[in-house]
C-alpha positions as CSV (number, residue, x, y, z in Angstrom):
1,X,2.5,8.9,10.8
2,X,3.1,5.1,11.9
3,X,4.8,2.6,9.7
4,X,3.2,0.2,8.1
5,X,5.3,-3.2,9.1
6,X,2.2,-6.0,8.7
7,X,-0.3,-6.6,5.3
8,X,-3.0,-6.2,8.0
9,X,-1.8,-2.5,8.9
10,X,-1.7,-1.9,5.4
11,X,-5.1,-3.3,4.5
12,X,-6.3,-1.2,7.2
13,X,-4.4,1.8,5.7
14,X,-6.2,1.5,2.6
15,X,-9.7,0.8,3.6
16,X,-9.3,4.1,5.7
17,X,-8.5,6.2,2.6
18,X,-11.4,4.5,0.7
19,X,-13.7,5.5,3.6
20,X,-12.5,8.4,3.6
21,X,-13.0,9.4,-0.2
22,X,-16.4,8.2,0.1
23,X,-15.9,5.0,-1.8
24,X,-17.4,1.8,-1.6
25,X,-15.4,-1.6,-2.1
26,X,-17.3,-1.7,-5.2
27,X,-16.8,1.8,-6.4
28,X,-12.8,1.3,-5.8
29,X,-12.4,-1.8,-7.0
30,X,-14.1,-1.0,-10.6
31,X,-12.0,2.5,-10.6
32,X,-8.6,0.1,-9.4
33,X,-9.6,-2.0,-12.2
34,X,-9.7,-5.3,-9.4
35,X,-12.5,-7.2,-8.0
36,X,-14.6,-6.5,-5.0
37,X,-13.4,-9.8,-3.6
38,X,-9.8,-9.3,-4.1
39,X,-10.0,-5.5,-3.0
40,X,-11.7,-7.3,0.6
41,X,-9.0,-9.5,0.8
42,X,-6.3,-6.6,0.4
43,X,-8.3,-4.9,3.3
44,X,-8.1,-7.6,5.7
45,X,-4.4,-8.1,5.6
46,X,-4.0,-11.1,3.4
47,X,-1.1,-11.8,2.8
48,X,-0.5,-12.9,-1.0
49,X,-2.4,-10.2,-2.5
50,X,-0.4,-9.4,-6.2
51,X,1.9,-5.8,-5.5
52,X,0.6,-4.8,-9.1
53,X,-2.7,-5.0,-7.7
54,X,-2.4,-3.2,-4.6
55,X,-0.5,-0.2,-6.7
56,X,-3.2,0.0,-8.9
57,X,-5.9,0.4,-6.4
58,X,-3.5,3.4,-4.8
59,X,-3.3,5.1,-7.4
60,X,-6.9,5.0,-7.7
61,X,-6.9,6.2,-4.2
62,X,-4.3,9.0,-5.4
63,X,-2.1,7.7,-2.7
64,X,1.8,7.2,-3.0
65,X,4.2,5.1,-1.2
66,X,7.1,6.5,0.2
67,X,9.9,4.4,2.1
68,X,11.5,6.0,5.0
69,X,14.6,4.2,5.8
70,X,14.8,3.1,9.5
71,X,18.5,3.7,11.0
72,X,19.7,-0.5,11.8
73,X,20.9,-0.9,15.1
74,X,24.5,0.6,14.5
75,X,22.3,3.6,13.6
76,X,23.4,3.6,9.4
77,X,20.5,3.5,7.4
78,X,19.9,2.5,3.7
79,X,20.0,5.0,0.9
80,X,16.8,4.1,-0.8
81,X,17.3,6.7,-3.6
82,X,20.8,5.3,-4.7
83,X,19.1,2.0,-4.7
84,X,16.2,3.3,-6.7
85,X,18.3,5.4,-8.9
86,X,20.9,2.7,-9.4
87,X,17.8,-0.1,-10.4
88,X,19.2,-2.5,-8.1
């Protein structure tokens, strides 16, 4: 599994699960509840696309985001589930 660091890389991640499922831009972006346009635009990286947007078309994908924390340079890393927990 590779990160995902860039909109483009994640544009690219979710026009590979569409294609994969057999869906059209079309098909996902009336099951996402989004248009066709703004479902291209996800797919080619831009880089303004609304975050409510792009969670609604993965869970129309049946895909889930998970954040592994990447150790910082003094090797500590984040605890992301104290920071979820917490709301902060």
């Amino acid at each position: 599994m590779r990160p995902i660091q860039t909109s483009r890389a994640f544009g690219s991640a979710v026009r590979r699960a569409r294609k994969d499922q057999g869906l059209s831009q079309v098909e996902l972006a009336a099951l996402a509840g989004v248009g066709r346009p703004w479902l291209s635009e996800l797919e080619t990286g831009k880089r303004t696309v609304e975050l409510g947007r792009a969670l609604s078309v993965l869970s129309a994908l049946d895909v889930a985001i998970t954040f592994v924390p990447v150790p910082g340079p003094n090797g500590s890393t984040v605890d992301l589930g104290q920071i979820i927990d917490e709301g902060i």
